[in-house]
KEMAR-213236 format. One record per residue (C-alpha): residue in one letter; x, y, z; residue number from 1. Coordinates in steps of 0.25 Angstrom, whole numbers. Example, Ala and Ser with C-alpha at 12.3 -4.5 7.8 and 13.67 -1.06 7.14 Angstrom:
<sites>
@aa: A u: 49 v: -18 w: 31 i: 1
@aa: S u: 55 v: -4 w: 29 i: 2
</sites>
This chain:
<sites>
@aa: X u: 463 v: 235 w: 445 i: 1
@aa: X u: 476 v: 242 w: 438 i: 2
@aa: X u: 481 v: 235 w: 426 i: 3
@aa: X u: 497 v: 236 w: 423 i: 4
@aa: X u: 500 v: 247 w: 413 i: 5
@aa: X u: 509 v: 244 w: 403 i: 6
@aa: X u: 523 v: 251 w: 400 i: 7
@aa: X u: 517 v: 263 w: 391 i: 8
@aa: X u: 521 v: 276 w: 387 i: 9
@aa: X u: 519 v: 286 w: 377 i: 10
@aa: X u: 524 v: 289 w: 364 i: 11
@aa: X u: 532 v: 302 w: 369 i: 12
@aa: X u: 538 v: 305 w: 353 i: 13
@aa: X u: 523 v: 304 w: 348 i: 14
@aa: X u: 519 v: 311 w: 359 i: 15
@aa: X u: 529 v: 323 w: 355 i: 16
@aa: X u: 525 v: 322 w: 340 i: 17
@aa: X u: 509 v: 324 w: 344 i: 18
@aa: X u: 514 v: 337 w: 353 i: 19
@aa: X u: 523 v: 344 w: 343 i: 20
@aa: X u: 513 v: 341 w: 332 i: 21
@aa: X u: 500 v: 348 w: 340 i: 22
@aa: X u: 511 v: 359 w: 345 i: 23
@aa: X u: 511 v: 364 w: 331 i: 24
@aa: X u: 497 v: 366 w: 329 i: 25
@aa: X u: 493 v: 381 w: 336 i: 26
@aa: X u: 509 v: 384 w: 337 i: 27
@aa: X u: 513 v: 397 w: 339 i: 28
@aa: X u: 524 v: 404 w: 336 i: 29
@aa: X u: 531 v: 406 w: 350 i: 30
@aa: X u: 530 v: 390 w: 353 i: 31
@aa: X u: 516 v: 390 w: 358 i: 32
@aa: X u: 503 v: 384 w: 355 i: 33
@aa: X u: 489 v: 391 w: 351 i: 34
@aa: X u: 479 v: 381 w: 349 i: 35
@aa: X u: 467 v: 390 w: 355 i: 36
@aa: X u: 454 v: 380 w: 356 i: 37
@aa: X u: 446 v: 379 w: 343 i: 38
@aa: X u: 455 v: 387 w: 335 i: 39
@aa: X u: 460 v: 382 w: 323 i: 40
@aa: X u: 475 v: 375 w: 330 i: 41
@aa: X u: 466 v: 369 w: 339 i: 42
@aa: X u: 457 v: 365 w: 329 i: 43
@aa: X u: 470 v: 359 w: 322 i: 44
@aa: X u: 477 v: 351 w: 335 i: 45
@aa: X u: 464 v: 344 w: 335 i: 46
@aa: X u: 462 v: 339 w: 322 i: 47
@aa: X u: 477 v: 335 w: 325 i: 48
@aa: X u: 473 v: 328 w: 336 i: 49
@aa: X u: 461 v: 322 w: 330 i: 50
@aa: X u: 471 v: 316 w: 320 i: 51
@aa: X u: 481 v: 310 w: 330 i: 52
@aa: X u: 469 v: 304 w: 337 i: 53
@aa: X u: 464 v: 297 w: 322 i: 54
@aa: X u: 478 v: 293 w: 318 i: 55
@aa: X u: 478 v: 284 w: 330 i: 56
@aa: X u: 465 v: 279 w: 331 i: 57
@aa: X u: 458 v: 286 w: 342 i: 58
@aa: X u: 444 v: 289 w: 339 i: 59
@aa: X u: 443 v: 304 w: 338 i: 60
@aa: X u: 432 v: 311 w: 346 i: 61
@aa: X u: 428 v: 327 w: 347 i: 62
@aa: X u: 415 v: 331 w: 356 i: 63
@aa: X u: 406 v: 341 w: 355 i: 64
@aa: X u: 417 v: 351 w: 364 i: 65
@aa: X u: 428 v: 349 w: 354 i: 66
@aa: X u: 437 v: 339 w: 362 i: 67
@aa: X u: 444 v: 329 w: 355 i: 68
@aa: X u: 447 v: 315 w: 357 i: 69
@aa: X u: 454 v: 303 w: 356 i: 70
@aa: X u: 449 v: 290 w: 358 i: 71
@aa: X u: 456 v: 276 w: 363 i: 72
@aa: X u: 444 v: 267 w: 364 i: 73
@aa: X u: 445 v: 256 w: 374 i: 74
@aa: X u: 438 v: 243 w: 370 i: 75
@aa: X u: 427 v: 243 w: 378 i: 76
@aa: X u: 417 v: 254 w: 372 i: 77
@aa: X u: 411 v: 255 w: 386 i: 78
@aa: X u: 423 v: 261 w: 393 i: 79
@aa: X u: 426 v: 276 w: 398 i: 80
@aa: X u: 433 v: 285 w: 392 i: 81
@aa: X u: 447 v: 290 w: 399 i: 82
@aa: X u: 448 v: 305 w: 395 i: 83
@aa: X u: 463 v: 310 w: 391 i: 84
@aa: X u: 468 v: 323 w: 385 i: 85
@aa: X u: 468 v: 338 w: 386 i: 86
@aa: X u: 468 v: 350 w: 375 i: 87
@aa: X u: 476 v: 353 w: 365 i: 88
@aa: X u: 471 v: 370 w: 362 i: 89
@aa: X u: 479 v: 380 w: 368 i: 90
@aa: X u: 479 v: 394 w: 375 i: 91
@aa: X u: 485 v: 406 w: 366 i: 92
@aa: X u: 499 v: 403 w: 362 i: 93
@aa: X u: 500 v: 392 w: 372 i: 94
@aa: X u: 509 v: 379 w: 375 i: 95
@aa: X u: 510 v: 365 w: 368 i: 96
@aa: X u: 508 v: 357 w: 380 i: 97
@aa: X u: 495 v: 363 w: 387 i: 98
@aa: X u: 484 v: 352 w: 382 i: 99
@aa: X u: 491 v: 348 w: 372 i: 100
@aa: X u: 500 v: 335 w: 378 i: 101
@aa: X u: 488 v: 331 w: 387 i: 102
@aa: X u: 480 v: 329 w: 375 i: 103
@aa: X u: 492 v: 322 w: 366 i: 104
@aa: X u: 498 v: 315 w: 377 i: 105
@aa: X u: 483 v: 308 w: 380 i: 106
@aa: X u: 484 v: 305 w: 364 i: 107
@aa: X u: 497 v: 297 w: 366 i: 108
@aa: X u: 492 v: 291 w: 378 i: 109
@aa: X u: 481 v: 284 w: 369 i: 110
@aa: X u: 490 v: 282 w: 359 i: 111
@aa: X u: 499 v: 274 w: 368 i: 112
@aa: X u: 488 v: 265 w: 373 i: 113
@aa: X u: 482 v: 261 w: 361 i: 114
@aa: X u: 496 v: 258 w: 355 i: 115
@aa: X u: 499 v: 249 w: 367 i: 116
@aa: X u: 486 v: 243 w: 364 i: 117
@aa: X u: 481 v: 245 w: 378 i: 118
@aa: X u: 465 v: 242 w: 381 i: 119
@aa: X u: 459 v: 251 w: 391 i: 120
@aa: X u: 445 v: 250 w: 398 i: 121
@aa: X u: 445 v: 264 w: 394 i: 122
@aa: X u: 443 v: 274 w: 382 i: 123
@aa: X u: 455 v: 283 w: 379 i: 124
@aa: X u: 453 v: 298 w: 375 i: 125
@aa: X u: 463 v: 309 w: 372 i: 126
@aa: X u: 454 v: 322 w: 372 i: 127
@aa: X u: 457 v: 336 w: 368 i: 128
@aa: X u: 449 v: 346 w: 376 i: 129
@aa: X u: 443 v: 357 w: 369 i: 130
@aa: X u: 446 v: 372 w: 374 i: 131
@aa: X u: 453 v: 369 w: 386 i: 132
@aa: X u: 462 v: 381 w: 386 i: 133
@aa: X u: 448 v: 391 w: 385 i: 134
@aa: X u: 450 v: 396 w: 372 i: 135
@aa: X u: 435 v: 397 w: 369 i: 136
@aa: X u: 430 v: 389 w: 384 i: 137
@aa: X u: 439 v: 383 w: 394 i: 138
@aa: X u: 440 v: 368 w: 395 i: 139
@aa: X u: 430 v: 367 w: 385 i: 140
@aa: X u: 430 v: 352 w: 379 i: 141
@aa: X u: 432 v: 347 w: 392 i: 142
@aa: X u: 420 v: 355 w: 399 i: 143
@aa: X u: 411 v: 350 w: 387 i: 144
@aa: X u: 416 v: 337 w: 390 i: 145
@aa: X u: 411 v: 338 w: 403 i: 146
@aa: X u: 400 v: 345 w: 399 i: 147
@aa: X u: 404 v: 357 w: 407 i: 148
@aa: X u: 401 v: 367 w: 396 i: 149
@aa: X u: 388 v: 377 w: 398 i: 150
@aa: X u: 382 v: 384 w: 388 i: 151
@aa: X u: 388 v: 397 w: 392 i: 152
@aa: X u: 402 v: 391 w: 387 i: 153
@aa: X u: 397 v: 391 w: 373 i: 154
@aa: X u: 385 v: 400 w: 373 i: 155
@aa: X u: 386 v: 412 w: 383 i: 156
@aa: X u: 378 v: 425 w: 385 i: 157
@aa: X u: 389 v: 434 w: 392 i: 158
@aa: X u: 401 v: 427 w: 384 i: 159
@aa: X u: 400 v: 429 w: 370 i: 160
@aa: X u: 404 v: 415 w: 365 i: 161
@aa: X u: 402 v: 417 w: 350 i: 162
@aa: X u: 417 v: 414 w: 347 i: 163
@aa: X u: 418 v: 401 w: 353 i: 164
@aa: X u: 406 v: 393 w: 349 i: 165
@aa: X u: 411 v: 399 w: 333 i: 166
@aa: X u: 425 v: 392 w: 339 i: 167
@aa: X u: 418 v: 379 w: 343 i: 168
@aa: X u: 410 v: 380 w: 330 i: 169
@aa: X u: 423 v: 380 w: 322 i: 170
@aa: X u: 428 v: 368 w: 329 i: 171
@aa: X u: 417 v: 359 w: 324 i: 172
@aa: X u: 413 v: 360 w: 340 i: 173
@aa: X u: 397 v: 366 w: 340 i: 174
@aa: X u: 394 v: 374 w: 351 i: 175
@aa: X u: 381 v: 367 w: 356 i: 176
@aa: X u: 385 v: 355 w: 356 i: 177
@aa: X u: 398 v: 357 w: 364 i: 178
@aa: X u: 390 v: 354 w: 376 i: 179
@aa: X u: 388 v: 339 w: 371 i: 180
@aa: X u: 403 v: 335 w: 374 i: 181
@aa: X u: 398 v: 330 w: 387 i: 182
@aa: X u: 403 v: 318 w: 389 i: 183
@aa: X u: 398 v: 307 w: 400 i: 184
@aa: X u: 409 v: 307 w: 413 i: 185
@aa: X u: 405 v: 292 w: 415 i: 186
@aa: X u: 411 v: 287 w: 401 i: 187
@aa: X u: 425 v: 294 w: 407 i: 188
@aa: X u: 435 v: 289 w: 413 i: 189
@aa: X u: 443 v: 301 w: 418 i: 190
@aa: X u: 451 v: 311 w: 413 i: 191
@aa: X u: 467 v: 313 w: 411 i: 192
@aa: X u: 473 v: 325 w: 407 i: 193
@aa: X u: 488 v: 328 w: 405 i: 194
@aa: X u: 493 v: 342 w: 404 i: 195
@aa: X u: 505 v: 351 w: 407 i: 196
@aa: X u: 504 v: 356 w: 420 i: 197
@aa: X u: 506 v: 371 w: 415 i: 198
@aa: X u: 512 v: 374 w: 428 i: 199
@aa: X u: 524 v: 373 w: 436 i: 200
@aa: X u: 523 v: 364 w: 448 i: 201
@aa: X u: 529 v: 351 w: 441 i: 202
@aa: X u: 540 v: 357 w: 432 i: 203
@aa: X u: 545 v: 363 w: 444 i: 204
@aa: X u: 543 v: 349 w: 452 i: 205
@aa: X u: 549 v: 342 w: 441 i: 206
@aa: X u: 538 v: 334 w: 442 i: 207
@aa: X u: 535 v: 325 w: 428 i: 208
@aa: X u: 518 v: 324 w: 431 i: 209
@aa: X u: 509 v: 331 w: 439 i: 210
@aa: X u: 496 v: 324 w: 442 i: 211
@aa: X u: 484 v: 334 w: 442 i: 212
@aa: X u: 476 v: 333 w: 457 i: 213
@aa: X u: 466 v: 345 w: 455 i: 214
@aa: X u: 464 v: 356 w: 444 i: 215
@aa: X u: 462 v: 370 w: 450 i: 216
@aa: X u: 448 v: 375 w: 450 i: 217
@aa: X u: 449 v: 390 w: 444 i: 218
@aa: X u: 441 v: 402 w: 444 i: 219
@aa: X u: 440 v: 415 w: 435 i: 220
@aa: X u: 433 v: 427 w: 442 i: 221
@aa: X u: 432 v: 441 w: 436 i: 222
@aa: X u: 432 v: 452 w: 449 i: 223
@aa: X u: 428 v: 466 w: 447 i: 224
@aa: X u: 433 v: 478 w: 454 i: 225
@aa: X u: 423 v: 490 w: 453 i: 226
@aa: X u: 429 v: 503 w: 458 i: 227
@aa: X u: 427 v: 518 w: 454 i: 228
@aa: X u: 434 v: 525 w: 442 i: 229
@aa: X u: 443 v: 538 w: 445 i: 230
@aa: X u: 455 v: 546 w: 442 i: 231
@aa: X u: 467 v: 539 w: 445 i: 232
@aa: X u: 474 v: 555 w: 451 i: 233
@aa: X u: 461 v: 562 w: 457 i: 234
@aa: X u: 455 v: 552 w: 466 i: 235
@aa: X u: 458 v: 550 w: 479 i: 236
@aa: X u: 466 v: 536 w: 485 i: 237
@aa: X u: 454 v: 536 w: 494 i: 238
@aa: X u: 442 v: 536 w: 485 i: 239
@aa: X u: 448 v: 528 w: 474 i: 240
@aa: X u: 441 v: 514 w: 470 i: 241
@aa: X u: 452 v: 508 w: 462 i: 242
@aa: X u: 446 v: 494 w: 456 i: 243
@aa: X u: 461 v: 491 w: 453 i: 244
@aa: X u: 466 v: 494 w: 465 i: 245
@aa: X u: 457 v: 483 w: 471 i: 246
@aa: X u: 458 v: 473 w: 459 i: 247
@aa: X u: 473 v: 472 w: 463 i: 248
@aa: X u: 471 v: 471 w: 477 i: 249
@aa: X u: 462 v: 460 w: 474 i: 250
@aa: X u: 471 v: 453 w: 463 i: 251
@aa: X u: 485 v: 454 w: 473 i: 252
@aa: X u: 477 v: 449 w: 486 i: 253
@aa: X u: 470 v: 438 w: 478 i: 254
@aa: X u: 484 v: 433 w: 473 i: 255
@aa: X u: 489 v: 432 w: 487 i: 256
@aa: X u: 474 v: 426 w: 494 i: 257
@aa: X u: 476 v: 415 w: 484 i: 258
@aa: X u: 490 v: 412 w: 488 i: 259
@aa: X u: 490 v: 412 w: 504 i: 260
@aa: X u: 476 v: 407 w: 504 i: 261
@aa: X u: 473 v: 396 w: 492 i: 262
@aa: X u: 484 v: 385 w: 492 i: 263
@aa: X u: 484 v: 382 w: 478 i: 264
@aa: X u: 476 v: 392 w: 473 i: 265
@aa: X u: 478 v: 403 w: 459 i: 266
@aa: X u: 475 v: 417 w: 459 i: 267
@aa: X u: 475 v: 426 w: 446 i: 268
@aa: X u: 472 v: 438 w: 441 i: 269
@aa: X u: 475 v: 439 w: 425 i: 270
@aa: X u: 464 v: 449 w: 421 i: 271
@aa: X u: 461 v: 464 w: 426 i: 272
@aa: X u: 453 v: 475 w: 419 i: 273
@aa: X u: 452 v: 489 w: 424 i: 274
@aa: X u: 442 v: 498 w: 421 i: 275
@aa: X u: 443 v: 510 w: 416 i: 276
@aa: X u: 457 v: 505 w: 414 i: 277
@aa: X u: 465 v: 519 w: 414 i: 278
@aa: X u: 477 v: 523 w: 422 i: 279
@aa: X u: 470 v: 535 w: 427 i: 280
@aa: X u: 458 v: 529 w: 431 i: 281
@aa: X u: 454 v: 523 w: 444 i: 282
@aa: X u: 450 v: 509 w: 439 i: 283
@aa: X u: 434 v: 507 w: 442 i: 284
@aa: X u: 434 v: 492 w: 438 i: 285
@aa: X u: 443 v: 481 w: 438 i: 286
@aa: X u: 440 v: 468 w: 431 i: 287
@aa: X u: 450 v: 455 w: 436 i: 288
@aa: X u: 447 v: 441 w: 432 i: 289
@aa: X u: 454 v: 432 w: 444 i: 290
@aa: X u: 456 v: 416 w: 443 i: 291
@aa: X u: 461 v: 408 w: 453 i: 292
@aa: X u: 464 v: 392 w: 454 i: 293
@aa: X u: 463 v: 381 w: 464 i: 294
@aa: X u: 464 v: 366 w: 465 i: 295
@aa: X u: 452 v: 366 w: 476 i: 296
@aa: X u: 439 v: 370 w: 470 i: 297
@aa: X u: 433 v: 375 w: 485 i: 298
@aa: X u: 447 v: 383 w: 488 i: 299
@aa: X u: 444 v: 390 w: 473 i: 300
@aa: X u: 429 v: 395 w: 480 i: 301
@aa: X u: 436 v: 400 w: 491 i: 302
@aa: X u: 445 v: 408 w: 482 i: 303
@aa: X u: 436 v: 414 w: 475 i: 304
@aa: X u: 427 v: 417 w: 487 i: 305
@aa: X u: 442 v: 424 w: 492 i: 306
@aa: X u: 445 v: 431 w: 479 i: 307
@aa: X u: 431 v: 438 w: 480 i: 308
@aa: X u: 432 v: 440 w: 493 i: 309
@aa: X u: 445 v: 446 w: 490 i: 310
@aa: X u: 440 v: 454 w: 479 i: 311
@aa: X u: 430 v: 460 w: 487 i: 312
@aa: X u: 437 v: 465 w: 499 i: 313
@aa: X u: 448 v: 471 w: 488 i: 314
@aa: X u: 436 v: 479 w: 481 i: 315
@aa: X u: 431 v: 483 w: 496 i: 316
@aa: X u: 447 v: 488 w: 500 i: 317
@aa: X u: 446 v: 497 w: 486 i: 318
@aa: X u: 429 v: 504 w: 486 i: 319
@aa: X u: 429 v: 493 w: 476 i: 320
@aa: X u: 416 v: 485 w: 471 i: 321
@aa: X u: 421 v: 469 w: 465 i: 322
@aa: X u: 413 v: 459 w: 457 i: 323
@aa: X u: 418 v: 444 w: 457 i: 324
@aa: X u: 414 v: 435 w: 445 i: 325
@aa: X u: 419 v: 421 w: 442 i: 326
@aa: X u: 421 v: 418 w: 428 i: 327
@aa: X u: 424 v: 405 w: 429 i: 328
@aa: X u: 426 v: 393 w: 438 i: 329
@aa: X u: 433 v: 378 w: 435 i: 330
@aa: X u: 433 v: 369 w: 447 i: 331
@aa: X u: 445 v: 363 w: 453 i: 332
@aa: X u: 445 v: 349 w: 448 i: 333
@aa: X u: 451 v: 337 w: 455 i: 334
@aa: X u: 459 v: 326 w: 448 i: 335
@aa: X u: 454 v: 312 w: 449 i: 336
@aa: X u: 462 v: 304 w: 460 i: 337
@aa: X u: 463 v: 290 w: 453 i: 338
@aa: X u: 467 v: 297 w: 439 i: 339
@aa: X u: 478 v: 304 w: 447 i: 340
@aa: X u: 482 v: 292 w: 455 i: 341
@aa: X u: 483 v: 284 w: 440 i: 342
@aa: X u: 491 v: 295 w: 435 i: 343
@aa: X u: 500 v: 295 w: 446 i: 344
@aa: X u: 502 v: 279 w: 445 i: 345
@aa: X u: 506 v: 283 w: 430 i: 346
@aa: X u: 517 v: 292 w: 435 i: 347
@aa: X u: 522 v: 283 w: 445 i: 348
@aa: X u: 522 v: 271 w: 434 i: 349
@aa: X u: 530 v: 280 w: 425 i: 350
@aa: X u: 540 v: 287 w: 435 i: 351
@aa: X u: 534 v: 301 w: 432 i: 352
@aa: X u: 536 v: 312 w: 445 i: 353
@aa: X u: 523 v: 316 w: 446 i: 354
@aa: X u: 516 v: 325 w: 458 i: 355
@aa: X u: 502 v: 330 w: 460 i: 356
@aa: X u: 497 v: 345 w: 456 i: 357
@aa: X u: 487 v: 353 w: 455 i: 358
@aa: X u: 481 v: 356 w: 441 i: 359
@aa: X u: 480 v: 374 w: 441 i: 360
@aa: X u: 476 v: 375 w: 426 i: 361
@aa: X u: 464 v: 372 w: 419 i: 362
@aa: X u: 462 v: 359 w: 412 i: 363
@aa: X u: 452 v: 349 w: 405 i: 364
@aa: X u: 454 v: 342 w: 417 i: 365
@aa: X u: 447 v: 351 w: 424 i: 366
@aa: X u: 435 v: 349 w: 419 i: 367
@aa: X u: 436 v: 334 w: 418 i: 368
@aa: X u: 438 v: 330 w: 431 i: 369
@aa: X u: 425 v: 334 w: 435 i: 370
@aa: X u: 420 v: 326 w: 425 i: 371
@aa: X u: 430 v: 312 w: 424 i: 372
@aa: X u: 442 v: 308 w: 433 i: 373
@aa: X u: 453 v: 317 w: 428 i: 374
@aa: X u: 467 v: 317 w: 430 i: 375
@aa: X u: 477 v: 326 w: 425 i: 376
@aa: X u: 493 v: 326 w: 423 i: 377
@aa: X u: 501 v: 339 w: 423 i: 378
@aa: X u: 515 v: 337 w: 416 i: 379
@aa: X u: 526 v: 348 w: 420 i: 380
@aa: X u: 525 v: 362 w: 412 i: 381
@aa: X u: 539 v: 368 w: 411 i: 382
@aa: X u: 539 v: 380 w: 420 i: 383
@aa: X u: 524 v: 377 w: 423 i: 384
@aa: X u: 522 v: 387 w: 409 i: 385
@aa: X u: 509 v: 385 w: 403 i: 386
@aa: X u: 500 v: 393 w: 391 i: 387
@aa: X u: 512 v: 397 w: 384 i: 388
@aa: X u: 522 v: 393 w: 374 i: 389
@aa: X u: 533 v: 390 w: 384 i: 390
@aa: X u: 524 v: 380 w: 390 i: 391
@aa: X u: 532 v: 366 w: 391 i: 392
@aa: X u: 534 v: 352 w: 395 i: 393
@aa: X u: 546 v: 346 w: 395 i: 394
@aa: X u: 542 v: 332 w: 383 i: 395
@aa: X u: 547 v: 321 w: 395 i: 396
@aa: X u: 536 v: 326 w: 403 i: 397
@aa: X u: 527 v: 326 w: 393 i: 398
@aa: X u: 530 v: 312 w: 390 i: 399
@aa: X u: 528 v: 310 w: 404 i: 400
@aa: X u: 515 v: 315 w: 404 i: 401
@aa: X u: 509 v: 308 w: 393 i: 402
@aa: X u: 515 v: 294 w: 399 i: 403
@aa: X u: 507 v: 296 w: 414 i: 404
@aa: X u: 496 v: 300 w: 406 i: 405
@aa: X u: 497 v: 287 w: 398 i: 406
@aa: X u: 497 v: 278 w: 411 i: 407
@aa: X u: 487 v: 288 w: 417 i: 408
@aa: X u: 477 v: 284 w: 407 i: 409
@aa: X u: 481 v: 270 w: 409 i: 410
@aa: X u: 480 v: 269 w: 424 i: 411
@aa: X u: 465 v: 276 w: 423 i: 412
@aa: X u: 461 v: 266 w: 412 i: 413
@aa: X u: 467 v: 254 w: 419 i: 414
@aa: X u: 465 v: 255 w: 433 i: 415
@aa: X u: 451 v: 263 w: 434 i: 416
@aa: X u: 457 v: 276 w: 440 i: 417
@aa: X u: 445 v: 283 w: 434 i: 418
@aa: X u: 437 v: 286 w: 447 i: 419
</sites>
């Protein structure tokens, strides 16, 4: 049954005062933010937080992963817990608004509701996510809330890990006990991150909110071209096994495969390392590291069956040997439908556009939604720029954001969208 929601919105000056205040903690000088994940700015934005957390009247909560919490307690003890927020560190020199206005738009969301003295069956939590931009380990606070993490993320034979456990250590965060941060998925309600969408596709729509269907699963592999070694003049067309020569082959074919054949799909290839690495030499060996994304976790095995396949038949054209190796993998992740439907109901109650899309960055949500029903809500990046200092969203939108959030919240602790 759906009670009424009353009239309510945020407090958008408030809202504004919190952002420009945590903007200039990691500043740098060309307008951009470096708050990389235990150092001492992040270190700083979250006793910040904490602090804003205390003035209200949350009770303050850190687990044994570092993430940091808020807490709106219903009043009855025995109730879930609905899950909201994102991460305030940052990439090198990055934006203000990656992270950071999920995480501070969720703190006035809780803000607002216990200053209109409204009783929820639920508990409210605004939580920071340690490491989500893999500064030490990717999505870190919210793998160890899940209890995703293995030992090999803290204490690893092949990887020397020495820095980051010093990191943790710093942090007040012990290394050993960061697997404890496990929380029960049966005392959560669900999930709800807001976050810019750090891309194009609503800026250009002019579209106020997009409404997240799916995460794009992603995969890093690392392929190796093997060849022979020779003088660039002196051997012959014929004989010659240029490693290169088929790591570009591979590289330009991959990029079109993806397009013609994988609706949806990303292809990249950042990274290439030739060995000998002279201009005179036949290159022997060619190192690439390749990712590729997609919303559809059985099309992202059939790429990666297709890129090696691909890779393969490059190295045959060229006398070449190849080596395939995955790196990593994240799944694809599916949003829940009720949470989507209940943030849909908020736009429509507010008069925000809004317009499904497809999530192709990683996020804390990623992880959750295996765990908890998870929703998540994109608002418009200016020129979709993202991971720089230009990064931008126009304030209206923000405000926007922070007010479907609001009745998001509301819909799922009101009406039971939670399965």
């Amino acid at each position: 049954m759906t009670t009424a929601l009353p009239a309510l919105y945020i407090n958008s000056a408030r809202l504004r005062d919190d952002f420009d205040r945590l903007a200039q903690i990691g500043a740098t000088v060309g307008g951009g933010i470096s708050r990389l994940a235990l150092s001492n700015e992040d270190l700083q934005a979250r006793a910040w937080f904490a602090s804003q957390l205390e003035d209200v009247g949350f009770e303050v909560y850190d687990d044994d992963a570092g993430n940091l919490s808020g807490i709106l307690r219903s009043e009855r003890p025995a109730s879930r817990t609905l899950l909201v927020g994102s991460h305030l560190d940052t990439v090198p020199n990055g934006g203000r608004f990656d992270g950071s206005v999920g995480v501070l738009a969720a703190l006035e969301c809780l803000r607002t509701i216990a200053e209109a003295g409204i009783k929820l069956p639920v508990h409210l939590e605004v939580i920071d996510f340690t490491d989500e931009e893999g500064c030490w380990q990717s999505l870190l606070g919210s793998q160890g809330l899940t209890g995703r993490l293995q030992p090999t993320h803290i204490n690893d034979k092949v990887e020397d890990h020495a820095a980051f456990r010093a990191a943790l250590i710093r942090a007040g965060i012990h290394p050993n006990d960061i697997f404890s941060a496990r929380r029960d998925a049966e005392s959560l309600v669900g999930f709800v991150e807001l976050h810019i969408e750090q891309g194009s596709r609503l800026d250009r729509a002019g579209v106020d909110i997009g409404l997240v269907t799916a995460i794009v699963g992603r995969t890093t592999c690392e392929i190796t071209f093997l060849g022979e070694a020779g003088h660039s003049g002196t051997t012959d067309r014929d004989e010659r096994k240029d490693a290169l020569l088929g790591a570009a082959r591979f590289i330009s074919q991959a990029h079109e495969m993806v397009r013609r054949h994988y609706d949806e799909g990303v292809f990249n290839c950042g990274n290439v390392r030739v060995h000998p690495g002279a201009f005179n030499i036949i290159p022997s060996k060619v190192c690439l590291t390749m990712e590729f994304r997609h919303p559809d976790e059985s099309q992202m095995v059939a790429m990666e069956q297709a890129l090696i396949a691909l890779s393969e038949d490059c190295a045959e054209k060229h006398g070449l040997k190849v080596q395939a190796r995955q790196i990593v993998h994240m799944p694809a992740a599916t949003m829940s439908t009720p949470m989507l439907q209940a943030a849909e109901r908020a736009c429509q109650s507010l008069g925000v556009s809004y317009m499904r899309t497809i999530g192709y960055a990683g996020h804390d949500v990623q992880i959750m939604s295996s765990f908890t029903p998870s929703a998540m809500i994109f608002i418009p990046s200016v020129d979709g720029v993202s991971h720089n200092p230009r990064e931008y969203s126009h304030w209206e939108q923000v405000e926007k954001g922070a007010n479907v959030l609001l009745h998001t919240l509301l819909n799922i602790a009101l009406s039971g969208a939670e399965s």
